[in-house]
C-alpha positions in Angstrom: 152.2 70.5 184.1 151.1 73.8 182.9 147.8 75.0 184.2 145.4 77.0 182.7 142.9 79.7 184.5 139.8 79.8 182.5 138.2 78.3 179.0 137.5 80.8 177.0 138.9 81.2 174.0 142.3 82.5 174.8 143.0 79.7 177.5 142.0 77.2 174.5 144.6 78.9 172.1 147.1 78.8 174.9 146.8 75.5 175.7 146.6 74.3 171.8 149.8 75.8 171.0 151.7 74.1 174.6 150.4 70.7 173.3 151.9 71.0 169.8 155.2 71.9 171.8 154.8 69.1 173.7 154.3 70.5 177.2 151.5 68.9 179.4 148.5 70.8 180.1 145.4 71.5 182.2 142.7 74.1 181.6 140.7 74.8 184.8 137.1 76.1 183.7 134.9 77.4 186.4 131.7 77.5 184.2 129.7 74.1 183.5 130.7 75.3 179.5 133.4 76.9 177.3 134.3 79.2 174.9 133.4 82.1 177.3 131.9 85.3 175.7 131.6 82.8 172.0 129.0 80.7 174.3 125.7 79.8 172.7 122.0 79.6 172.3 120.0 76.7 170.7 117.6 77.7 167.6 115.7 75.3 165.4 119.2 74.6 163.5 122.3 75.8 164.4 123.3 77.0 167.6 124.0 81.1 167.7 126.6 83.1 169.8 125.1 84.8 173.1 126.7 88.0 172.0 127.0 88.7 168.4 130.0 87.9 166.4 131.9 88.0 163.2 135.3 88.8 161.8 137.1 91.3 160.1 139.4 90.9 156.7 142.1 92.1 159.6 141.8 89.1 161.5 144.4 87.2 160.2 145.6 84.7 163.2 141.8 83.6 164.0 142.1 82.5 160.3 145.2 81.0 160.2 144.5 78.9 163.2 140.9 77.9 161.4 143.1 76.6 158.7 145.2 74.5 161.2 142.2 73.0 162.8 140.9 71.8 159.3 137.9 74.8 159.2 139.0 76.7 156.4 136.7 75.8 154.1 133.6 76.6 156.7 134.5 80.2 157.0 132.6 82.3 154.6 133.3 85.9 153.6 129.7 87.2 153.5 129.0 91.0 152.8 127.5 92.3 156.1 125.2 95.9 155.2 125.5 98.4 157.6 123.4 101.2 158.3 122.6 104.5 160.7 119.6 105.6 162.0 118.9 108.9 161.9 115.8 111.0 162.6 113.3 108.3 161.6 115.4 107.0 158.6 117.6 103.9 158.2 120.5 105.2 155.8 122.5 102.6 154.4 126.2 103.3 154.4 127.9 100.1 152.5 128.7 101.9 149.1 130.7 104.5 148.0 127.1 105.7 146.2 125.4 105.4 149.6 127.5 107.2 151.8 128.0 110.4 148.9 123.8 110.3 149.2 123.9 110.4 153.1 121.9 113.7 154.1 123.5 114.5 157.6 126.8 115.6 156.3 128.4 117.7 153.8 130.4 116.4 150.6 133.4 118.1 152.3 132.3 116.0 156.1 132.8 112.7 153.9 135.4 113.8 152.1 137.6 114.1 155.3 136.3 111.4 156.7 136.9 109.2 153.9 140.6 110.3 153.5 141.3 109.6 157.7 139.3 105.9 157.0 141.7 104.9 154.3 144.5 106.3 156.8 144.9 109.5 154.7 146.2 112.6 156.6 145.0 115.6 154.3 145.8 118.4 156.1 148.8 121.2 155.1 147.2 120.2 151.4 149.7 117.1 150.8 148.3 114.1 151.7 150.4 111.7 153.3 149.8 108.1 153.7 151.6 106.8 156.6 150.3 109.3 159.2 148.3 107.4 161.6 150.8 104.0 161.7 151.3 104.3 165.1 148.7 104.0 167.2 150.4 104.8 170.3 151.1 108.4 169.4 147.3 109.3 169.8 147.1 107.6 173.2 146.1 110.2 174.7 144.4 112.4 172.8 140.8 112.7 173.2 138.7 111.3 170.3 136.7 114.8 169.5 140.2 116.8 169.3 141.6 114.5 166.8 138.5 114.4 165.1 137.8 118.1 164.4 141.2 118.4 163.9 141.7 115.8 161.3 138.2 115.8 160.0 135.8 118.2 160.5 133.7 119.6 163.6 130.3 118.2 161.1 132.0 115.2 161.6 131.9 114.3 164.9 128.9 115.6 165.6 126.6 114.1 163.2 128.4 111.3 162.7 131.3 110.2 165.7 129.7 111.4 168.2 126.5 109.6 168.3 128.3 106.4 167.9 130.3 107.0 170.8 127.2 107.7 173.2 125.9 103.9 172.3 129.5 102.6 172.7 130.9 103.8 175.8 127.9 106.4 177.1 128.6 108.4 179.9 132.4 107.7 179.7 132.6 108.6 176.0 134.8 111.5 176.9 137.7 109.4 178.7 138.3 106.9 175.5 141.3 107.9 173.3 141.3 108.6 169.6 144.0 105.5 169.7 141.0 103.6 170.1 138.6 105.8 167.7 141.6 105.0 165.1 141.9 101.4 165.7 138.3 101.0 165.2 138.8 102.5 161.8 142.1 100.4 160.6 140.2 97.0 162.7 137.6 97.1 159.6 138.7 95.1 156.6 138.3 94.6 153.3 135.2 96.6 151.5 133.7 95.9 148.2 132.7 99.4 146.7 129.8 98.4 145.3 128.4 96.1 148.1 129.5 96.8 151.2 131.7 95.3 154.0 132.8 91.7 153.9 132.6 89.8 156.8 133.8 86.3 158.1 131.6 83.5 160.0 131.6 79.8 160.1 129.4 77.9 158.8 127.5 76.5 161.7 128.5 79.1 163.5 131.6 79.9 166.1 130.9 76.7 168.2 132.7 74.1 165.4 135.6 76.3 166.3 135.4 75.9 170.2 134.8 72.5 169.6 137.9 72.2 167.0 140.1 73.9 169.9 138.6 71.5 172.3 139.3 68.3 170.1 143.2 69.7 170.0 144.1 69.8 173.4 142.2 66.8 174.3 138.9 66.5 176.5 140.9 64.7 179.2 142.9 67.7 179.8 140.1 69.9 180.5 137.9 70.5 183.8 134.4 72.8 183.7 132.8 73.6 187.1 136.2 74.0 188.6 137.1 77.1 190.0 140.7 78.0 191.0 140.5 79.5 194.4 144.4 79.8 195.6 147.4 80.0 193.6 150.4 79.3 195.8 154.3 80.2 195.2 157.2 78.1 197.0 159.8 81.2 197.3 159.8 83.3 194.2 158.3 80.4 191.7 154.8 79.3 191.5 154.1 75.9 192.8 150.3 74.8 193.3 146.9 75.4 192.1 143.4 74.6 194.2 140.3 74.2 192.8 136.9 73.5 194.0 134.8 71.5 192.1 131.5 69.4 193.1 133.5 66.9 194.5 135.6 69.0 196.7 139.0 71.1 196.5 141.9 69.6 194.6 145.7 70.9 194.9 147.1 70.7 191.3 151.1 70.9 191.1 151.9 73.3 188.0 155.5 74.6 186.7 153.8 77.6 185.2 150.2 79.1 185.2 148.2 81.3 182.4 145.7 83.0 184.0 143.2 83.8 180.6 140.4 85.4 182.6 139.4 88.8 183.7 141.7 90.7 185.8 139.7 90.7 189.0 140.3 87.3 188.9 143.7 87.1 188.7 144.3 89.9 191.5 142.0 87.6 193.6 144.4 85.2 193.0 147.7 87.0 193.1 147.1 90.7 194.3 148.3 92.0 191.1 146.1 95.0 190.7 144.7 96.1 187.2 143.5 99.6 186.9 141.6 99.4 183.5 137.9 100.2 183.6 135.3 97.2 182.1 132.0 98.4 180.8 129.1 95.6 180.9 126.9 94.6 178.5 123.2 93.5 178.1 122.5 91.7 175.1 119.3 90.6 173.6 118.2 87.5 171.3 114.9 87.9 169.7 113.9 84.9 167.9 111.1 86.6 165.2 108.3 85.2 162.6 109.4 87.9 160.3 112.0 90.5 159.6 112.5 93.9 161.0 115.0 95.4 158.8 116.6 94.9 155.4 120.3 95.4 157.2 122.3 93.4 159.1 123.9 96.3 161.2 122.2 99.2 162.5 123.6 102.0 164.0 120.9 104.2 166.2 121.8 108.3 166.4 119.3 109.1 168.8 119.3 108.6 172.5 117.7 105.2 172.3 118.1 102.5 175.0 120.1 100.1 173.2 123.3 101.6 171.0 122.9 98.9 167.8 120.5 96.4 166.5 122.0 93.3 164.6 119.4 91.2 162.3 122.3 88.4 162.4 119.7 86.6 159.6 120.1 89.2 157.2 123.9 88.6 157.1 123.5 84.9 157.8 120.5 83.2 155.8 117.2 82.3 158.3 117.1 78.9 156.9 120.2 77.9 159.0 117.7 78.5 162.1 114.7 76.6 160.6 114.0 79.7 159.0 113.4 81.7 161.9 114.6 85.6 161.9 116.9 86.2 164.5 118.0 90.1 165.6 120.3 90.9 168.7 119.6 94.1 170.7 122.5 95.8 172.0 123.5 97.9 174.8 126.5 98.6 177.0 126.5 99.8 180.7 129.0 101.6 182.2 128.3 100.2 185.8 125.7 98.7 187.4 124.0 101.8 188.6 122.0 102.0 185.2 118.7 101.1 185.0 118.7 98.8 182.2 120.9 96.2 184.0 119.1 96.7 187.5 115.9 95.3 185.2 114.5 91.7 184.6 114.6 89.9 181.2 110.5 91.5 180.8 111.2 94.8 181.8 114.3 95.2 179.1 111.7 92.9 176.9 109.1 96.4 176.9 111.6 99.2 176.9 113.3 97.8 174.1 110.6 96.8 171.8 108.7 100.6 172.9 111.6 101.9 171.3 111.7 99.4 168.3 107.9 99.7 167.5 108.2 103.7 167.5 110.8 103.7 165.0 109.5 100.6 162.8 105.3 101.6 162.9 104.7 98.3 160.6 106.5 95.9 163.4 104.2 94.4 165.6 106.1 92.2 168.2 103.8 89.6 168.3 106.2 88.4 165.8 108.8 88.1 168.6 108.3 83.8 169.7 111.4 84.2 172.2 113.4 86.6 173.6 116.2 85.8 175.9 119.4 88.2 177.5 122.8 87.8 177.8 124.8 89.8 180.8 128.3 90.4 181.4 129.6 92.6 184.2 133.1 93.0 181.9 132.3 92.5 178.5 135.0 94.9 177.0 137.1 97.4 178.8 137.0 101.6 179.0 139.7 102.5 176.2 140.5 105.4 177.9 143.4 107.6 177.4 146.8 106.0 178.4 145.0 102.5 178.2 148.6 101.3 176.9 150.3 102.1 180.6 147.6 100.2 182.0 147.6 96.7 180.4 148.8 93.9 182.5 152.2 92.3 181.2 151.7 88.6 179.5 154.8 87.8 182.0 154.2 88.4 185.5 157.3 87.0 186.9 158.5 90.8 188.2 155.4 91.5 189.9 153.6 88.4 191.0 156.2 85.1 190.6 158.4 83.1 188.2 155.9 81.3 186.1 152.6 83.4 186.5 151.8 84.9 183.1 148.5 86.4 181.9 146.0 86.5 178.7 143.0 87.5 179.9 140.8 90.9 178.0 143.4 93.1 179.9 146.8 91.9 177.6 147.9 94.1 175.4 146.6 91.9 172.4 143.1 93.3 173.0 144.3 96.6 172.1 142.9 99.0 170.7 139.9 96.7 170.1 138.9 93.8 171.6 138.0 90.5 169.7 138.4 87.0 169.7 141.1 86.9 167.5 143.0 89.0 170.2 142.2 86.4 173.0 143.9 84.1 170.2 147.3 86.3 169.7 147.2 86.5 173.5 147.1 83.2 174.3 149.6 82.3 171.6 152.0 85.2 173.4 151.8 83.8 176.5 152.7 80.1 175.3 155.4 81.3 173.1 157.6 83.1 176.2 156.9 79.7 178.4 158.1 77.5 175.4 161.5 80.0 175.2 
């Protein structure tokens, strides 16, 4: 039997693609639910992700694996409007139109910027088309050299650098311009004169948990049990034990995926992971009326959330018995902030201050419930030389024969994280214990 550290999504992929090989499996969830970070909320209709989601054009294997599980047809290609903040204006960025009319930089700024977006290298006068294929070679370059350099100083500052405070904040500095350009190439498919398109199911990420869940079978899955110890007998891993409500349980295993966080599996194995996780505090607001005519806003000033989402301008409010639902974002580099020392209230007032002084008309009395989401390790620190950091998908060198990994630390959640990395990880991980 194969066992299985954790039910999010990657643990689910894992485990789908051992059963169609005809291996025996067992996931081992130590929440009461799964899916992990694609968890849910109820609304008046369909259920809604804790933490925002959609997908990109670029996420092929998410797709493919829809298509398997007989959800094709419920994915829809919406366009998703985008737009940034700036000095008391919400400029809308989706067409080529849009961003030539943005005030804050110069037709050269977007020029440059729109060359290095389509992949474009521009300098030397002959544009080449193949120069940023390799991610790797910008590992560790730091995002406002490559920038300037292959843009323009206007650039970054009234445009990159912004972003990068809500993003990563006081570590903004550390993160590579590997990542900044895997960002870039992660976007998909854009419609010129509309904007973005972007993929969700129709009822939501849950019918694809579910799906997962159907696949590997019920039976073969245990929430509220927490692995504890894993055990090897010589070099080879040999037991698992779990604590549930009805006490600790020794599992024998030939193999175990541990598809968690890495703290987790150096509890469980002393395999140390150096990669930095930033946290994140995410707000639901469940509202009588709309706030914005966007679906994703980008803020430039220092304001105490990095993004607001109006999910039901990208997916219609009808869905969710017509309410208007908007997620408030923020990331935390470590629990020293303020805003995750605070309660649900307390983030409820700064956060609305902030909303009402740059939207006058919005009164939140229109807000009927507001509810927060935190993870200590939502996404890690892309940091320069991230790539010498991930932890292997095989372990067998450095923990035991038949310990392999697929948690946010593999190298599939590189250089952005996603759920259709925790996917490709999972399906890594499966394929090298099938060969």
């Amino acid at each position: 039997m194969i066992g299985i550290v954790g039910g999010g999504i990657a643990g689910l992929a894992a485990a789908h693609r051992l059963r169609n090989r005809g291996h025996d499996v067992r996931i081992f969830e130590a929440a009461d639910s799964l899916g992990g970070l694609a968890a849910t909320y109820e609304t008046k209709g369909d259920d809604i992700e804790r933490y925002y989601h959609h997908l990109s054009k670029s996420e092929e294997t998410i797709v493919e694996l829809a298509e398997e599980l007989g959800l094709g047809d419920d994915l829809e290609w919406r366009i998703g409007k985008n737009a940034y903040y700036v000095d008391g204006v919400a400029h809308p960025l989706d067409t080529a139109w849009q961003i030539a009319a943005y005030p804050h930089m110069s037709f050269y700024d977007k020029f440059r910027l729109g060359m290095l977006t389509l992949g474009v290298d521009v300098r030397g006068g002959i544009p080449d088309v193949n120069a940023y294929e390799t991610l790797s070679e910008y590992e560790h370059t730091p995002i406002k050299d490559f920038v300037v350099e292959h843009t323009t100083e206007g650039v970054y500052d009234n445009f990159v650098d912004p972003l990068l405070d809500g993003k990563f904040g006081e570590r903004k500095h550390d993160v590579s311009a590997a990542w900044f350009l895997g960002r870039v190439r992660f976007r998909g498919e854009r419609d010129l004169l509309r904007g973005e398109k972007l993929g969700y199911f129709d009822g939501g990420f849950e019918p694809l948990i579910d799906a997962l869940v159907g696949a590997v079978g019920r039976e073969n899955i245990q929430t509220g049990a927490r692995v504890t110890e894993l055990d090897t007998d010589g070099e080879e891993v040999s037991t698992l034990t779990v604590e549930t409500e009805d006490g600790t349980e020794t599992h024998e295993v030939d193999s175990v995926i541990v598809a968690t966080m890495p703290n987790v599996l150096e509890d469980l194995t002393g395999f140390e992971c150096d990669i930095d996780f930033q946290g994140a505090v995410c707000g639901l607001a469940t509202m009588s009326e709309s706030l914005m005519d966007t679906y994703w806003l980008n803020i430039a000033h220092d304001a105490p959330f990095g993004s607001l989402i109006e999910h039901t301008n990208f997916i219609p409010k009808e869905r969710y018995g017509g309410d208007h639902l908007l997620y408030i974002a923020s990331y935390v580099q470590g629990p020293h902030e303020d805003l995750w020392q605070m309660d649900d209230d307390e983030v409820y007032d700064v956060w609305f201050d902030e909303i009402e002084s740059m939207y006058p008309d919005f009164d939140r009395s229109a807000v009927e419930e507001f509810r927060v989401s935190r993870n200590p390790r939502a996404g890690p620190v892309y940091e320069r030389g991230y790539l010498d950091l991930v932890v292997p998908y095989d372990l067998a060198d450095d923990v035991a024969e038949g310990v392999y990994y697929a948690g946010m630390a593999s190298e599939a959640q590189y250089p952005e994280r996603s759920l259709n990395g925790g996917i490709v990880a999972g399906y890594e991980v499966a394929d090298r214990i099938v060969d």
